[in-house]
Structures are given as C-alpha cells and as structure tokens.
C-alpha positions as CSV (number, residue, x, y, z in Angstrom):
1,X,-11.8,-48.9,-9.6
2,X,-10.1,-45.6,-10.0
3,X,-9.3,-44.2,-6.5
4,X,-8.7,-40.5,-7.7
5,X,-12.3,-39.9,-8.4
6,X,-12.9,-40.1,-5.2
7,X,-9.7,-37.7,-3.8
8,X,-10.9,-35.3,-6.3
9,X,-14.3,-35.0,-4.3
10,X,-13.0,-35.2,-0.8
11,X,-10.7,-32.8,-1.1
12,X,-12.8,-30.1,-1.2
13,X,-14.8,-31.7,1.1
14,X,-11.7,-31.9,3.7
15,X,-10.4,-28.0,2.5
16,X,-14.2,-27.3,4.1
17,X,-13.1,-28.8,7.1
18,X,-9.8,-27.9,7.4
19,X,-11.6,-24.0,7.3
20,X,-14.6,-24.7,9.9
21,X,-11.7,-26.0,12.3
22,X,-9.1,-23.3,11.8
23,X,-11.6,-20.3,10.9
24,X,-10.1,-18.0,13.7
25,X,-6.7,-18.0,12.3
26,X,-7.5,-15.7,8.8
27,X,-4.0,-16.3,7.1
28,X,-4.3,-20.2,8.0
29,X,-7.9,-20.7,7.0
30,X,-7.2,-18.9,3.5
31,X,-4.1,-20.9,3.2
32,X,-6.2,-23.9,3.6
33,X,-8.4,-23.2,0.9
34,X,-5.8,-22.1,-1.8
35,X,-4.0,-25.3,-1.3
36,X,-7.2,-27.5,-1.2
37,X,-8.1,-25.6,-5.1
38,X,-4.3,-26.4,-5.9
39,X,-4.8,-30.1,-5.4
40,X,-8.1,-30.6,-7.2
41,X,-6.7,-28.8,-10.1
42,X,-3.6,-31.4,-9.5
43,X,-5.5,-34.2,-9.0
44,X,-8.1,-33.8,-12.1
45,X,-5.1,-33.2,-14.2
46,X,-3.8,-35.9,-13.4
47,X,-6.7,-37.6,-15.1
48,X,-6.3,-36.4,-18.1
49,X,-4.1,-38.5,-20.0
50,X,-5.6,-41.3,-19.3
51,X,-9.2,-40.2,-20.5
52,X,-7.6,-38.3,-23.5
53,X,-6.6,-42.0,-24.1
54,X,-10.3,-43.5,-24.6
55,X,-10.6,-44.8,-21.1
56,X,-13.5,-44.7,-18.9
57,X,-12.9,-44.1,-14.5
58,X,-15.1,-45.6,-12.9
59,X,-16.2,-46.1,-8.9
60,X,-18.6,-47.6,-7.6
61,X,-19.2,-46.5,-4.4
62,X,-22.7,-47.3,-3.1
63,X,-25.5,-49.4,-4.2
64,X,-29.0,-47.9,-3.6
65,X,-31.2,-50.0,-5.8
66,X,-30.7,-52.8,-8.6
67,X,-29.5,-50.5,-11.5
68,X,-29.3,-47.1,-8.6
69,X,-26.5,-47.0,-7.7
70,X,-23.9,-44.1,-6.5
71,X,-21.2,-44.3,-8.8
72,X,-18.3,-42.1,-10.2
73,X,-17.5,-41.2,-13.6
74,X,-14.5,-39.6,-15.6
75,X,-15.3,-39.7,-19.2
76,X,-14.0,-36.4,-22.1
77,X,-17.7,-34.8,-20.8
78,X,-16.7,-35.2,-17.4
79,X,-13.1,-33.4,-17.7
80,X,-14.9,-30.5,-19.6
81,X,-16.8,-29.4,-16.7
82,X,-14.4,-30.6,-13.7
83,X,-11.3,-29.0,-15.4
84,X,-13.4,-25.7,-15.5
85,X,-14.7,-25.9,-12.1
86,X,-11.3,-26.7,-10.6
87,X,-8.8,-23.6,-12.6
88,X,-11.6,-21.6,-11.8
89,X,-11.6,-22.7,-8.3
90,X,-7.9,-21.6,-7.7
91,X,-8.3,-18.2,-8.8
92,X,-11.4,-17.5,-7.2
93,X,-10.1,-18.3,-3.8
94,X,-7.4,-15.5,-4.2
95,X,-9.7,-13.4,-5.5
96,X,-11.9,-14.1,-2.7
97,X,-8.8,-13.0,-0.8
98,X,-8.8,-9.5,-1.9
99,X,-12.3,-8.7,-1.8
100,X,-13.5,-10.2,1.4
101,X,-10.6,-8.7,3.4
102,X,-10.8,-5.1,1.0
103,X,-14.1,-4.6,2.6
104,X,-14.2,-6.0,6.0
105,X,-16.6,-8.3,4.9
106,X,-18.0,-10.6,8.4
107,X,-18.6,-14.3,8.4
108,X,-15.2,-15.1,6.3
109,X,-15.1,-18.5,7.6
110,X,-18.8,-19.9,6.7
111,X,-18.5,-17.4,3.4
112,X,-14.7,-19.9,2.6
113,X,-16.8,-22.9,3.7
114,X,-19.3,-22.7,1.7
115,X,-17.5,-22.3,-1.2
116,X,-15.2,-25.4,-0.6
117,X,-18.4,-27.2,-0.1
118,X,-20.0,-25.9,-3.4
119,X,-17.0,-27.5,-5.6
120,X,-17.2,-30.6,-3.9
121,X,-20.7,-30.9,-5.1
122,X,-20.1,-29.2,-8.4
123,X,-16.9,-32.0,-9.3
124,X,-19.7,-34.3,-7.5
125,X,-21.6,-33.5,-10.6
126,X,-19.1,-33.2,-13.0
127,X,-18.3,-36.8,-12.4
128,X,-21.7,-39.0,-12.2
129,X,-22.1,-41.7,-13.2
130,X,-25.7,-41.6,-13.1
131,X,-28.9,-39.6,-13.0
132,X,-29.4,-40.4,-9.8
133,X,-25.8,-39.4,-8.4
134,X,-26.0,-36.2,-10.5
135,X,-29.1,-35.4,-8.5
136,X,-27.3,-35.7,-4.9
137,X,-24.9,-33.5,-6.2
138,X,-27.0,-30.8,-8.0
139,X,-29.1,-31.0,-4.7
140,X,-25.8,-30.3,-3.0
141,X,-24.5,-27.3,-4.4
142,X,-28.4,-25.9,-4.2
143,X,-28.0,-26.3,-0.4
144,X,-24.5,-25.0,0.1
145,X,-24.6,-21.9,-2.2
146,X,-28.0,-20.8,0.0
147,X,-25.8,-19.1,2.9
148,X,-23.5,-17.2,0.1
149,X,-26.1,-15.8,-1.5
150,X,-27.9,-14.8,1.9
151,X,-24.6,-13.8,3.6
152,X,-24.6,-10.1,4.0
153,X,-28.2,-11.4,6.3
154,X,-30.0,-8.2,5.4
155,X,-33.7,-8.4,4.1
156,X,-32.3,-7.7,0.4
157,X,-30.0,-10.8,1.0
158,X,-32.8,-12.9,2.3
159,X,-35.4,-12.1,-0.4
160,X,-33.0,-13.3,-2.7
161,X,-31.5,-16.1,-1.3
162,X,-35.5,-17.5,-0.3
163,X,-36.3,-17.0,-4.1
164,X,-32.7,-19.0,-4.9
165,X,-33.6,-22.3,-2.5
166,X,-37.7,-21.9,-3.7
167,X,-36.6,-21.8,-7.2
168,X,-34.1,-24.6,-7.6
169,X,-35.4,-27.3,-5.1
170,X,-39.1,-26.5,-6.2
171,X,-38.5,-27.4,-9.8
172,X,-35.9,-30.2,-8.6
173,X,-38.5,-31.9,-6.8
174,X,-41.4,-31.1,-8.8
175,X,-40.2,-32.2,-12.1
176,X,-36.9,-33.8,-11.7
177,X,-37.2,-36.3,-8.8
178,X,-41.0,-37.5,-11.0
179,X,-38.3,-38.0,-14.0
180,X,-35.8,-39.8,-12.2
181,X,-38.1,-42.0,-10.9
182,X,-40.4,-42.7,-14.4
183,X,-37.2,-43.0,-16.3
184,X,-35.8,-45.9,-14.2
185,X,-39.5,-47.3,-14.5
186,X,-39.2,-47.7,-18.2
187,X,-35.4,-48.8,-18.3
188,X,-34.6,-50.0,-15.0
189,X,-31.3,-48.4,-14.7
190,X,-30.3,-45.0,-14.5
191,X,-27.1,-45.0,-15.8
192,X,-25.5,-42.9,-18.0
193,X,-25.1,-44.3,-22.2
194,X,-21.7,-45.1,-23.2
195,X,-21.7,-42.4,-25.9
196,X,-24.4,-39.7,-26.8
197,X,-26.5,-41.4,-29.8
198,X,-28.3,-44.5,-28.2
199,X,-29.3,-43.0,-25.3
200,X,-30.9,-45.6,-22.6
201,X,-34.5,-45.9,-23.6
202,X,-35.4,-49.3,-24.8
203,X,-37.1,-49.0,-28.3
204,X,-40.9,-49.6,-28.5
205,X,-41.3,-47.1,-25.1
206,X,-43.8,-44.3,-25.0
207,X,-43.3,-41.3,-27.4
208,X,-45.5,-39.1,-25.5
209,X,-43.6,-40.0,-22.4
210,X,-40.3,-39.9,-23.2
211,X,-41.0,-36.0,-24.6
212,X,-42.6,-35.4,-21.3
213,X,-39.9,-36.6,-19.6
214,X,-37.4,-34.9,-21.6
215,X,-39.6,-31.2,-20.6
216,X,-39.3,-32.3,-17.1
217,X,-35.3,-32.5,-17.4
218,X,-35.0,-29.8,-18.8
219,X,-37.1,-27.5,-16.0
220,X,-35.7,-29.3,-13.7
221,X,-32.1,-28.2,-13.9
222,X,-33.4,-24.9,-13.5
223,X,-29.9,-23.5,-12.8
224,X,-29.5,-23.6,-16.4
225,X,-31.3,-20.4,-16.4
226,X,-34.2,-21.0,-19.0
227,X,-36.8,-18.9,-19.2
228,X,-39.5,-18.9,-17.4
229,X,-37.4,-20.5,-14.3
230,X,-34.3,-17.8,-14.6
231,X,-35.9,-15.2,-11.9
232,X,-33.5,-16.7,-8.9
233,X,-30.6,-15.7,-11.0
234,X,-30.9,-12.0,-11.3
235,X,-31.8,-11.7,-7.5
236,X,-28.8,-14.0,-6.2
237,X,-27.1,-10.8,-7.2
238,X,-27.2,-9.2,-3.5
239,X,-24.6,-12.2,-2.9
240,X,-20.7,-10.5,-2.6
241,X,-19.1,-10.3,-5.9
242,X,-17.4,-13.5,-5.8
243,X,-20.0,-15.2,-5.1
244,X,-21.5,-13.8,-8.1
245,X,-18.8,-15.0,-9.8
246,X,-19.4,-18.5,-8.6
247,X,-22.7,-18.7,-9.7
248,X,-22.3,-17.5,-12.7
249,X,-19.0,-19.2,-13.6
250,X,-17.9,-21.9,-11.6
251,X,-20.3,-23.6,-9.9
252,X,-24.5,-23.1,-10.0
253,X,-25.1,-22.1,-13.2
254,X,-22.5,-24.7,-15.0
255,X,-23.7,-27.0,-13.1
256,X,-27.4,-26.6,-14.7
257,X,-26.3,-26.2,-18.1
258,X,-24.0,-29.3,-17.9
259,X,-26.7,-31.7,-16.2
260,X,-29.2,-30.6,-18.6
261,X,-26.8,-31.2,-21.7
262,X,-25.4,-34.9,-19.8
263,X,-28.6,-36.2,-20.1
264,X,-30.0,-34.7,-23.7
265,X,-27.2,-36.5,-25.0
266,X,-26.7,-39.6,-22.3
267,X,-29.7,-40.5,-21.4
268,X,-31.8,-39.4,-24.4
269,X,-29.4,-39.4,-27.3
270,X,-29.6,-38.0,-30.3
271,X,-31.1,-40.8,-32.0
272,X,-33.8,-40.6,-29.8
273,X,-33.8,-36.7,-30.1
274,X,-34.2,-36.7,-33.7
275,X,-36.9,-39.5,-33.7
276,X,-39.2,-37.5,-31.6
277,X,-38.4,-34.3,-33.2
278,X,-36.7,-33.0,-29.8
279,X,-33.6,-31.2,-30.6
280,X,-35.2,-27.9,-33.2
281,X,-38.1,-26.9,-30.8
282,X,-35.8,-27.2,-27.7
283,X,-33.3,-24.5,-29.6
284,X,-35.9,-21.9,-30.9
285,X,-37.2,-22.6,-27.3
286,X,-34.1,-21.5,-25.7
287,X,-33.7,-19.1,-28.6
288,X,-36.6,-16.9,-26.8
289,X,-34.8,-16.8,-23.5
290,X,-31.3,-15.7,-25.7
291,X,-33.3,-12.7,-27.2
292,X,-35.4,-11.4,-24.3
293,X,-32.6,-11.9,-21.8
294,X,-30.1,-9.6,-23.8
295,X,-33.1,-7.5,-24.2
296,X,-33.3,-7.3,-20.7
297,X,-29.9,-6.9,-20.2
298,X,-29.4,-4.2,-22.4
299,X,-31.9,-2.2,-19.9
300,X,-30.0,-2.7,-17.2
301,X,-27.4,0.1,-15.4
302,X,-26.9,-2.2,-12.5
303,X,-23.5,-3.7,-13.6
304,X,-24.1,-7.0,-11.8
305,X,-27.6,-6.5,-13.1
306,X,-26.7,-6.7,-16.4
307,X,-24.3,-9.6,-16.6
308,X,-27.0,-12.0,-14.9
309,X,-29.2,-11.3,-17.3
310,X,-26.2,-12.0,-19.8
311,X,-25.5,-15.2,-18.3
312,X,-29.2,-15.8,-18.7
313,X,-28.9,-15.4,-22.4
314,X,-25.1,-17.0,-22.9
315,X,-26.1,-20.2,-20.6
316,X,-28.9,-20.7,-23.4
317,X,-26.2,-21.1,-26.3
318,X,-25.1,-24.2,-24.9
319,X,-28.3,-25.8,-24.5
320,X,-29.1,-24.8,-28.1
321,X,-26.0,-26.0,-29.8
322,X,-26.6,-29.5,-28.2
323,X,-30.5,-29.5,-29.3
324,X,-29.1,-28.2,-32.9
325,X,-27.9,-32.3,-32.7
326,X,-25.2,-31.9,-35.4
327,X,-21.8,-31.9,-34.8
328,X,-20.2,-28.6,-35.1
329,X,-23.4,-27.2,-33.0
330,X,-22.7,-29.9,-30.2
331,X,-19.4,-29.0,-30.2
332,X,-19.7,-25.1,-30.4
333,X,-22.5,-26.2,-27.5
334,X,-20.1,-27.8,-25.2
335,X,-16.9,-25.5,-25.6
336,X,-18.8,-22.7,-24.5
337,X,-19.0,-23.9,-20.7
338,X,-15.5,-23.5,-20.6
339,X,-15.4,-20.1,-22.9
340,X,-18.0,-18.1,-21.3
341,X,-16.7,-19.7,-17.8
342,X,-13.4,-17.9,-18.3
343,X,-15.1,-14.5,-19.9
344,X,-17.6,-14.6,-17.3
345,X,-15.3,-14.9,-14.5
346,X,-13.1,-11.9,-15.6
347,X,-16.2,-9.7,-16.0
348,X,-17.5,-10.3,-12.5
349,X,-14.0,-10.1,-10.9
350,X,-14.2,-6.7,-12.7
351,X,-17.0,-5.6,-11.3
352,X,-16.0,-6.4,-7.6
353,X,-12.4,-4.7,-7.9
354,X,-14.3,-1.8,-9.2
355,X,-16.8,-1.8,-6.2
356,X,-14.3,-2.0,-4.0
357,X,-12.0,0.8,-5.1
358,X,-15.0,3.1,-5.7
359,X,-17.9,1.4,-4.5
360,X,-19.8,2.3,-7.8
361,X,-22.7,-0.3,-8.5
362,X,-24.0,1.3,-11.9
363,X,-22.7,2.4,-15.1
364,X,-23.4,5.4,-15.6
365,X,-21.4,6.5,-12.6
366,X,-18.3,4.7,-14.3
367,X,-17.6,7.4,-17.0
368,X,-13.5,8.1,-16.9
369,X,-12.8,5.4,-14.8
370,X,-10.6,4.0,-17.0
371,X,-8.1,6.3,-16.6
372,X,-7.8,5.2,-13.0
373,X,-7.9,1.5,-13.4
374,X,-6.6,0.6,-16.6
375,X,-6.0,-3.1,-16.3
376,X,-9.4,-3.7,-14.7
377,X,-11.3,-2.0,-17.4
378,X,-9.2,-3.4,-20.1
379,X,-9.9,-6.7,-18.7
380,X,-13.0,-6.2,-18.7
381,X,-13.3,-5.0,-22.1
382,X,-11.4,-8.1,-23.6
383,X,-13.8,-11.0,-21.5
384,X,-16.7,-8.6,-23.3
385,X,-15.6,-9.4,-26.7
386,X,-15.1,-13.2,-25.4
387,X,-19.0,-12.7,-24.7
388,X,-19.6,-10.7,-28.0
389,X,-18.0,-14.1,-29.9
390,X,-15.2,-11.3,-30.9
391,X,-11.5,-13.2,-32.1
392,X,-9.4,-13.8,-31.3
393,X,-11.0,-14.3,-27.5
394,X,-12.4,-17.4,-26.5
395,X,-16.0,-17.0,-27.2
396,X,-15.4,-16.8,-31.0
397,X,-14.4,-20.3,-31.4
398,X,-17.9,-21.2,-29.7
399,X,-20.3,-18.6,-31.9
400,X,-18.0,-19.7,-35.1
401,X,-19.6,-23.5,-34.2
402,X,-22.8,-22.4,-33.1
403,X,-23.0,-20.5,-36.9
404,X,-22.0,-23.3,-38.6
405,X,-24.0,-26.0,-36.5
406,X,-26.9,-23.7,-37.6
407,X,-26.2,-23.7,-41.0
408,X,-25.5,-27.6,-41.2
409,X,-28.8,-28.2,-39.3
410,X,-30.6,-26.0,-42.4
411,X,-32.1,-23.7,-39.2
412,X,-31.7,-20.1,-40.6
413,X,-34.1,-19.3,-38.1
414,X,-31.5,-20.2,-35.5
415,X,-28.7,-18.1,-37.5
416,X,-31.0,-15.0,-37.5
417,X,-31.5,-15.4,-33.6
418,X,-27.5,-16.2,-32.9
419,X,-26.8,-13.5,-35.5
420,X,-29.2,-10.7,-33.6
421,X,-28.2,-11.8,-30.0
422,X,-24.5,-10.9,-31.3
423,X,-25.5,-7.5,-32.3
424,X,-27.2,-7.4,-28.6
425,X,-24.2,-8.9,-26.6
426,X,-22.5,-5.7,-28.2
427,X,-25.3,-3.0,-27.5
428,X,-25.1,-4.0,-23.6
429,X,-21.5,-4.6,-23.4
430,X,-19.6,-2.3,-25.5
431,X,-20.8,1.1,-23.5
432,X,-19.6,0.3,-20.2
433,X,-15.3,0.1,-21.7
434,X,-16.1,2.9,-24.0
435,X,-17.4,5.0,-21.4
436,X,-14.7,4.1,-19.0
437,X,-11.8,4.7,-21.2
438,X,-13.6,7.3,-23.6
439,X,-16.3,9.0,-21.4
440,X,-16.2,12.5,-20.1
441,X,-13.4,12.8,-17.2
442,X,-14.4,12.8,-13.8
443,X,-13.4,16.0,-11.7
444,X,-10.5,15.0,-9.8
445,X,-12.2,15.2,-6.8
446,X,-14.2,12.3,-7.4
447,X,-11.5,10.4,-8.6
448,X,-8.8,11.2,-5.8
449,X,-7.7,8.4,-4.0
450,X,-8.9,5.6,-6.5
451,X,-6.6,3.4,-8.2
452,X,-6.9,-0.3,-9.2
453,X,-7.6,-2.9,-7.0
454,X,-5.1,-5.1,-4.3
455,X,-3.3,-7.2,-6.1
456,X,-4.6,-10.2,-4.8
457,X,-7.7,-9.0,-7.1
458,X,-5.7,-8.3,-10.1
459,X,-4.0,-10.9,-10.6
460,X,-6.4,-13.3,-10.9
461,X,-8.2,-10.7,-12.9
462,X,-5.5,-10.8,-15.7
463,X,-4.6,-14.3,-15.3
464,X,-8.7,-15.4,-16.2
465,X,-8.7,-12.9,-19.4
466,X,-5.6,-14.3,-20.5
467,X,-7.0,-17.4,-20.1
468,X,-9.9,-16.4,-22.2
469,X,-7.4,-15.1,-25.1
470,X,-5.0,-18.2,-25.0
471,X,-7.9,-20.4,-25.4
472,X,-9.4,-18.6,-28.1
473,X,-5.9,-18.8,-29.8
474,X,-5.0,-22.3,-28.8
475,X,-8.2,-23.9,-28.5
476,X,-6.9,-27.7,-29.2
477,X,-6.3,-28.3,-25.3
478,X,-10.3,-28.6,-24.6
479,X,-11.2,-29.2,-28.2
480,X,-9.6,-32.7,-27.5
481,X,-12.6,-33.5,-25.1
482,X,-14.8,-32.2,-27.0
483,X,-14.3,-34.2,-30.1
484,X,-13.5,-37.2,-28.3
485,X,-17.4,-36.7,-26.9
486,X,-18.9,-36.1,-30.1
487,X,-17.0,-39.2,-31.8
C-alpha cells in the first residue's frame, strides 16, 4: 500500500477546493493553485526512484466487483504520462495568470477550478490500475473540461462545448462501457497485465471478439482524436487559449492517446496483437487521420485552427508507433506524449501571448510581427521544428523511432506516410515564423503600442521550449521509462 498515490490525486482535488472557497480573493486563489501544481510535481517525483527501480505502487482503494475493483497504479507507463501532466501543470497555471488577468477574462474562479479538477482526473488516469478505474477518470476529465471549453457562454462557446460532451461521452458509452463490460465477461478481471506482451485474454477466446473489442477501445477513447471521431477537437477551440493548451497538451487529448495505448499494450498485448493481425491495419488506419489532418491543417489561417488539426494528426503518431508492435516504434510511440506535450504547449502559449498583445486570430494578419515580439515568435518557431521532428528539438528523437520502428516492422508504406506528413508538418508550420520574422513590415501604426507579452506569459513560454530543446538533447531522463516499459 503506497499512500502517495493517493496524495498525488487529492491534491489537486483539495487545490480545487482551496479555489472555490477563496475565489474572491484573486492573488490568494492563484496562489492556491500554483502551489497545489508545485506539490503534484513534488509528490510524483518523489515516485520516481522507486519505480525507476522495478517496483510496482499499488492501492487498493475500493472493491466494486470480484476482480473490479478501484485501484491505483505507478508503474514506468504511469510516470510517463503523470510526470507530463504535472510539469505541465505548473506552468500552465502561471500562464493562466497572465492571460486571464491580460484580458479581464470573467469567471476566473470556476475557469482555476476546473482546471484543478481536470488534473486530478488526468493523474486519476495516469495511475489506474484497471480499465475500469481508467474509465472513472477519463469520464472525469470529460465532465470537468465541459465548463472551460463553454466558458466565454456565448452561442460559439456552447456549440462547441455541446459537440465536446456529445462526442466524448457518446462514444464512451456507446462503445467503451459495452467493452468494459464484455472484456471482464471473458476474463473476469479487468486489471491491467504485468507487462505489455501477454495481455489478459485467456487463450482459446473468441478471435472475432477480441478484434471487435479492440475497434471499440479504440473509438472509445475518442479524445485520442482519430478520425472519424476528431470533430470536438477543432471546435473546443472557442475555449481561452489556455484552455486550448490544456486540451491539447496536458490533459484531454493525452489522456485519450494514453488510455488507448494502456490497453493495446496491457490489456491486449502484443502477443495477442500480432496473433490477430491488429497492430499494421490499426497504423495505416491512423495513418489516414495523419495525412488528411495535416491536409487540413495546412488550409487553415485560423492559428488555433491550425494547430488542432495538428494535434489531430501528431496525437495519431503515438497510436501508430505502438500498433507498429516492435520496439523502437513502441518506443518512438510513447516518447512522443511527452515531446509533442512540451512543443504543443509552447505553440499554444504562443498563440495566446500573441492574441493578447494584438488580438490577431489569423496568420495572415501576423506578417512583421516578429519584430515586435521576438521571443514569442522565436519560441514559437523552435516548438514547430519539435513538431516538424527537426534536431535537435524534442520531436526528433520520436520521428527518428517512429522511422526506424517502420523500417524494422518491413512497413514502407508507413515510412512513405511518416515521411510525407513530415514534409506537411513543414508546409503548415514553417510560414507562420517566416512571415513573422521575414514578412513585409507593418506600418508603424499598426504596430504602435505592441510589444511581447506580461511576463507571467513569457516565462513559461521560454521555460516549455526550453524544455522541448533539453529533452531533445538529453533525452535519457524519460527514455528510462520508456525502456523499462518496453523491457
């Protein structure tokens, strides 16, 4: 019984709290939430040594059902995702800070809220135990990210946020709840493997079940953005910029690319996988939504626009370096939650500081700008080539794997599409820094007054891309729980 599990999860729970009750007092309330991130991170760092040693925390904390039960989890997987979702955490919130404030936004007290109570769910996730625990949590984060994305509670807000909710508790219900329940019918637990070949299926069951089962987990994470079940993402964009930011880098969307890759490789396996021929179609599958959504994206002048529909297409790399089911690709799979987590970040951070220093929304009204903000654009530019799978950023190391995963997997098919989405990835991001830094100059004019953002934006601007080039140049860090997952 490891009691900082379960610290790690009511922290955030009590920093949401701690915010409801002291809401009125701004500089209290924000205090409350930077402290609350600083613990978590703390707290699952403090883990780390001993699961970097080949031990397994476990807690039991309820029992549902023989074999369903509500228990936590800390295994190399685990600390992938948590450590992500709790860094990211801390410089969000002073982030948040800057924006919120920077443009008077109302309802900061639900809007810091909210957010606390999205990382409880999302380190909920992060450390299941079980399929069943994993869907509490995933259920969870649905339900509390609903009133960020509908929070500016205009009919543009609305549209989106009913689209977010119908999307992800539709598919959750409709194909993920019929899993859970059919999956513990033909192994009577639903507990998490030990490691990620076996899987929990007992041999002699079904083959035509199992792959339907397997299709039903994977459209019913739909926050993992797969095509055709990706529209909610796009139009959660009305949401303020750091919630954007939270979707697309912390919290929603991680969460469905991580629960869909926990249970391809701990409940199925890759023994099971490769007996029923699952991992190749999944990853031209996914393959389709990498292509069209850069194609998409490259269509885009909406900024925001633009990187949801990249996140559509980069949340599909991890999915298919998993399917690819050798090791380099499982590996290039899983270190690109935490690469495109930090790139990600940094981009939509970048896009918010710019909005609020000029309130410019689309690209082509961003020629010369990067005379005027510098370190935002240059940022910016750097977490693009993290994207791009550019060294020595972060989101080399993963496309390096991916390549190589490909290769080793005899799927040149695969290398054509991760080769061509590369060459898209630069099409849709490389105009918006050359036109800021290269474009024609605005007339002063249009440019007086504007200069980079509040500090309390660009700091944590900087501090995610540097994160983002240190862990693209020092990779060993999270490498070390990656390996230790793939054995």
């Amino acid at each position: 019984m490891d009691y900082s599990l379960l610290i790690a999860l009511l922290i955030p729970l009590a920093g949401t709290l701690g915010v409801m009750l002291l809401g009125d007092r701004e500089n209290i309330r924000e205090g409350i939430s930077c402290l609350s991130s600083l613990l978590l991170l703390i707290v699952v760092g403090s883990m780390v040594p001993t699961v970097l040693s080949g031990k397994t925390l476990l807690l039991q904390m309820f029992t549902i059902l023989p074999g369903v039960t509500v228990t936590l989890r800390a295994d190399a997987m685990s600390m992938i995702f948590a450590l992500v979702a709790s860094s990211l955490w801390t410089i969000a919130v002073f982030y948040s800070m800057g924006y919120m404030r920077g443009l008077k936004e109302h309802a900061q007290t639900r809007f810091n809220a909210c957010f606390a109570l999205a990382i409880f769910g999302a380190i909920g996730v992060a450390f299941s135990d079980n399929l069943f625990t994993m869907y509490l949590f995933y259920e969870i984060v649905s339900i509390c990210t609903y009133p960020l994305v509908a929070h500016h509670q205009d009919e543009e807000g609305y549209l989106g946020a009913r689209k977010y909710i119908i999307y992800l508790t539709t598919t959750a219900k409709a194909f993920l709840l019929p899993a859970m329940i059919l999956i513990y019918v033909l192994t009577g637990t639903l507990d998490f493997a030990p490691d990620i070949t076996g899987g929990i299926f007992p041999q002699g069951s079904n083959s035509l079940l199992v792959i339907m089962l397997y299709i039903f987990c994977i459209f019913g994470f739909a926050k993992n953005g797969v095509m055709p079940f990706h529209h909610w993402l796009p139009g959660a964009m009305v949401a303020p910029t750091p919630v954007s930011a939270l979707l697309h880098a912390v919290a929603v969307v991680k969460v469905g690319v991580f629960c869909t890759t926990r249970v391809m490789l701990y409940t199925f396996g890759t023994d099971t996988m490769q007996a029923l021929n699952l991992g190749i179609p999944t990853a031209y599958f996914v393959g389709f939504t990498i292509l069209t959504a850069s194609i998409i994206a490259l269509s885009k002048d909406n900024l925001k626009a633009r990187l949801a529909y990249s996140t559509v297409s980069q949340l599909s790399y991890i999915i298919l370096g998993v399917a690819l089911l050798t090791v380099p690709g499982i590996q290039g799979g899983l270190i690109h939650i935490v690469n495109h987590a930090f790139a990600k970040i940094t981009l939509f951070f970048c896009a918010g500081a710019i909005y609020v220093v000029t309130h410019k929304k689309y690209i082509s009204e961003m020629e010369g700008l990067g005379r005027t903000m510098p370190f935002t654009f240059a940022a910016f530019g750097i977490a693009s080539l993290s994207m791009i799978g550019a060294p020595p950023v972060a989101g080399f190391i993963s496309k390096w794997h991916l390549l190589v995963g490909s290769v080793e997997a005899h799927q040149f098919g695969i290398l054509l599409i991760l080769i061509a989405s590369t060459i898209l990835n630069a099409a849709y991001f490389a105009p918006v820094t050359y036109k800021a830094f290269f474009g024609r100059a605005p007339a002063a004019e249009a440019v007086s007054g504007i200069r980079e953002a509040p500090l309390s934006m660009l700091i944590p601007i900087l501090i995610a891309c540097a994160v983002s080039v240190v862990i693209g140049l020092f990779p060993n860090f999270m490498w070390q729980f990656v390996k230790a997952v793939t054995g």
